[in-house]
C-alpha positions as CSV (number, residue, x, y, z in Angstrom):
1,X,-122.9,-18.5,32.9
2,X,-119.8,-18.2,34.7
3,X,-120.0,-16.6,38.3
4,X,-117.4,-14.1,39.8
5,X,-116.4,-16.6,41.8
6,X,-115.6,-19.3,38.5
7,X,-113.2,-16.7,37.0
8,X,-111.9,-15.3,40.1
9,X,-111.0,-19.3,40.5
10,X,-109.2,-19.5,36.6
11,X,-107.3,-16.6,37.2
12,X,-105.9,-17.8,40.6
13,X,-105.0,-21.5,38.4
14,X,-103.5,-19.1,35.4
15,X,-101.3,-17.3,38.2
16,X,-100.4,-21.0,39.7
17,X,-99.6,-22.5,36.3
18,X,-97.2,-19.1,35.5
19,X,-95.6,-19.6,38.9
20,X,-94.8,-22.9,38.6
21,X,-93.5,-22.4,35.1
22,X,-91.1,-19.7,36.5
23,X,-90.0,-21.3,39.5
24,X,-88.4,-24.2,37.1
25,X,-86.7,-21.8,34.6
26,X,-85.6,-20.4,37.6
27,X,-84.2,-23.4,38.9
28,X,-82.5,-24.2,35.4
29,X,-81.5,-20.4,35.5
30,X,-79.7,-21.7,38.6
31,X,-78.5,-25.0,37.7
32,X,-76.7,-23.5,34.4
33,X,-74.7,-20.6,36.8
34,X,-73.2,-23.4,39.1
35,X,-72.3,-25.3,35.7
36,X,-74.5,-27.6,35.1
37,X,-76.3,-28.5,32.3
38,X,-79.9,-29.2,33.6
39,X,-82.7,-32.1,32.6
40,X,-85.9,-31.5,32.9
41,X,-85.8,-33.9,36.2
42,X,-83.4,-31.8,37.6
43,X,-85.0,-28.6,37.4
44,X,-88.5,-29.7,38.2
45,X,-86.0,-31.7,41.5
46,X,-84.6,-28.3,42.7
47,X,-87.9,-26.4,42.2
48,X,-89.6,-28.6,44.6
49,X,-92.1,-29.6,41.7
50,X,-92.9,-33.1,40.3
51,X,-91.3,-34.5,37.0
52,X,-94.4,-35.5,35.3
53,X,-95.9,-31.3,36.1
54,X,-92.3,-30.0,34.9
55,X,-92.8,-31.9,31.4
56,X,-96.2,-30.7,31.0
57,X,-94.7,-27.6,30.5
58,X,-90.9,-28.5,29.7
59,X,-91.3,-31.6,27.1
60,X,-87.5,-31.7,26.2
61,X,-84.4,-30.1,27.7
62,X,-83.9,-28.0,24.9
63,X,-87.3,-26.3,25.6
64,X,-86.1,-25.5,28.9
65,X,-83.1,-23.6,28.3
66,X,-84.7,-22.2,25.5
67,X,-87.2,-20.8,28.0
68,X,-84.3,-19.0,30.3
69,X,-83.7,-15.6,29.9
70,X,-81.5,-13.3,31.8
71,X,-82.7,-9.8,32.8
72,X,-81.5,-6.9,31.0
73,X,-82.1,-4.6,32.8
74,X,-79.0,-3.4,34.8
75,X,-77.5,-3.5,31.3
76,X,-79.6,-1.2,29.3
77,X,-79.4,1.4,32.4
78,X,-75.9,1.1,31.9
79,X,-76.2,1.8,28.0
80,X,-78.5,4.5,28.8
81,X,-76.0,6.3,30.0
82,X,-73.6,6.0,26.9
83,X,-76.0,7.8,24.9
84,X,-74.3,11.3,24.9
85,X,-70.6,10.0,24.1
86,X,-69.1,10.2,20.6
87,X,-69.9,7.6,18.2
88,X,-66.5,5.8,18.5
89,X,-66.4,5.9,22.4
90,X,-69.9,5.3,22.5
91,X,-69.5,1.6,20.6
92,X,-66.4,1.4,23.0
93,X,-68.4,1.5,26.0
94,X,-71.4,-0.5,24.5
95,X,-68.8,-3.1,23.7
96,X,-67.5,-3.1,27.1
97,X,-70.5,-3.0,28.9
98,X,-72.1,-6.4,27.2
99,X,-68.9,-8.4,27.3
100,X,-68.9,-7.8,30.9
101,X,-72.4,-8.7,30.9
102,X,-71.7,-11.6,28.7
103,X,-68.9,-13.2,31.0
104,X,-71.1,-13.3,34.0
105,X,-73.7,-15.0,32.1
106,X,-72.0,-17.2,29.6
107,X,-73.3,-20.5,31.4
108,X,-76.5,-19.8,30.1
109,X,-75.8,-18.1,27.0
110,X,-73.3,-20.6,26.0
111,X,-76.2,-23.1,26.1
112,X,-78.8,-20.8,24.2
113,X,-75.9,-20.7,21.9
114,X,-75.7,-24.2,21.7
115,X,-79.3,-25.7,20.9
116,X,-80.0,-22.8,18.6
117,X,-77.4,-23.8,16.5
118,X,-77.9,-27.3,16.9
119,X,-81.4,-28.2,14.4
120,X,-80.1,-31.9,14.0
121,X,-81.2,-32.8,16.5
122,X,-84.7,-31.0,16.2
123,X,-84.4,-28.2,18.6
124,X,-87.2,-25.7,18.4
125,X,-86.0,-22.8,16.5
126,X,-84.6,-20.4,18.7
127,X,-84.9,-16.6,17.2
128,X,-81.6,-14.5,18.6
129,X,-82.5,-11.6,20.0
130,X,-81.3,-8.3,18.0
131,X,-80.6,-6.7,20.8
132,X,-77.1,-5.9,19.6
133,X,-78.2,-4.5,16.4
134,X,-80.2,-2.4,18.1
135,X,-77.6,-0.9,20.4
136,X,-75.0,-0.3,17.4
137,X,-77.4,1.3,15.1
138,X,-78.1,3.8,18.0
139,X,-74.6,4.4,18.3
140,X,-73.5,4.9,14.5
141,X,-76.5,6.3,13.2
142,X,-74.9,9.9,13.2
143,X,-72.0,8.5,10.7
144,X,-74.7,6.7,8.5
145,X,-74.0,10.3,6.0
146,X,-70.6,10.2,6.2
147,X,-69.3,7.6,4.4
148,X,-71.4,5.2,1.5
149,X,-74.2,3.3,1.9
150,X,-72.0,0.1,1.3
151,X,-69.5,1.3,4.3
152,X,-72.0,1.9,6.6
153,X,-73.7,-1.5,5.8
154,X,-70.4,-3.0,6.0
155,X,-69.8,-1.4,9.4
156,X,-72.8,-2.1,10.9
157,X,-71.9,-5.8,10.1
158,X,-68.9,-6.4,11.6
159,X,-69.6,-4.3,14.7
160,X,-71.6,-7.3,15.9
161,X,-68.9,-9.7,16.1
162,X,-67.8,-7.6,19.2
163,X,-71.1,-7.8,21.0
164,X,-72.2,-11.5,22.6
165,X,-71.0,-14.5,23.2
166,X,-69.4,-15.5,20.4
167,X,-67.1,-12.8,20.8
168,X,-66.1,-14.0,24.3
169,X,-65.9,-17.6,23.3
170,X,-63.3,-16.2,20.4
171,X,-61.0,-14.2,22.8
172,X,-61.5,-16.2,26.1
173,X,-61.8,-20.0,24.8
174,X,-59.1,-19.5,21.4
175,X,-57.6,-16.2,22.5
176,X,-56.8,-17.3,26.2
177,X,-57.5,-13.4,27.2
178,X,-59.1,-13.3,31.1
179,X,-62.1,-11.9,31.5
180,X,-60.2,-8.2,32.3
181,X,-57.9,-8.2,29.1
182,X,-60.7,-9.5,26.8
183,X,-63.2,-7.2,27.6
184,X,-60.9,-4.1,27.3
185,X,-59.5,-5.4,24.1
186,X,-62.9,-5.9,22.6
187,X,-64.1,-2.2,23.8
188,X,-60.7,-0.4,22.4
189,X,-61.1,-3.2,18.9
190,X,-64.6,-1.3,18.2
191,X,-64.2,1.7,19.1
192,X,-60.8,1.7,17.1
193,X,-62.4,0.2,13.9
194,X,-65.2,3.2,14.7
195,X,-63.0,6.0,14.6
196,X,-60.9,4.7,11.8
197,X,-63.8,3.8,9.1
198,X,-64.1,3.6,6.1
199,X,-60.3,1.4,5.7
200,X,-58.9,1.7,2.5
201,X,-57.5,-1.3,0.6
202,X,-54.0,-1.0,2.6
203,X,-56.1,-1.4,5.8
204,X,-55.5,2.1,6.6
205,X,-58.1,4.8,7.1
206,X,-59.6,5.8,3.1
């Protein structure tokens, strides 16, 4: 029968095993904001742990950056406060809000991007996060009986395109917009298309 003292001991080896699993996404975390793509050697190298330990838990690089993820927190605090604002201004300042948010963090995102769109080479599935749906069905949900079922569909559809970083990689990398004119073209973009839905055929408001 196990004693207190046998699980007192597994728990402090569980809370080990989590802290050296954190301290090398941490490092990649790290690695990926100075522009570097990391190996597993590298981030088990700047995390002070050995390489043979970082591939117990790390087996490939893809697993690795798969395992970063970038606290949200300042950013839903930030949308929290949105939540009073008209529809249209409120998709504006989503918009802006999470391309900012975006821009500081592309390293990583670019490379989350990356291996879950690349399943040649056997990457492990990567599930996106629908975080962005999320947010724009909280901010167009009092529209939803104001226009048809199809236009609101249709709305909520393309509203994603401004939210991530595929948005920033189409106005920063092929639009050559800086960081300042791309996120305030993206905000006023949404917020426009917001206020202006349904379009009718001319590409005018119906």
């Amino acid at each position: 029968m196990p004693t207190p003292s046998d699980a007192g001991f597994t728990s402090g080896r569980v809370a080990q095993k989590e802290r050296t699993r954190r301290d090398i996404l941490d490092a990649a975390s790290t690695l990926l904001a100075e522009g570097v793509v990391p190996t597993v050697h590298q981030a088990a190298e700047k995390a002070g742990v050995g390489r043979a330990t970082a591939y117990r838990y790390f087996p490939t690089q893809d697993s690795l950056i798969l395992g970063v993820r970038i606290p949200l927190d300042e950013l839903q605090a930030t949308l929290e406060r949105t939540r009073d604002m008209p529809p249209s201004e409120q998709i504006g300042a989503i918009v802006r809000a999470t391309a900012e948010w975006v821009w500081t963090n592309q390293a990583v995102l670019r490379e989350l991007l990356r291996v879950s769109l690349d399943q040649s080479r056997g990457a492990a599935a990567y599930e996106r996060p629908s975080h962005r749906r999320r947010w724009i069905a909280e901010a167009i949900g009092p529209l939803e009986g104001t226009m048809s079922p199809a236009d609101f569909h249709a709305l909520s559809g393309v509203l994603t395109a401004f939210i991530g970083i595929e948005s920033i990689i189409a106005v920063g990398d092929l639009g050559r917009l800086s960081r300042e004119e791309a996120v305030d073209a993206l905000s006023r973009a949404a917020s426009i298309l917001v206020a202006n839905w349904p379009l009718a055929q001319d590409g005018g408001p119906a």
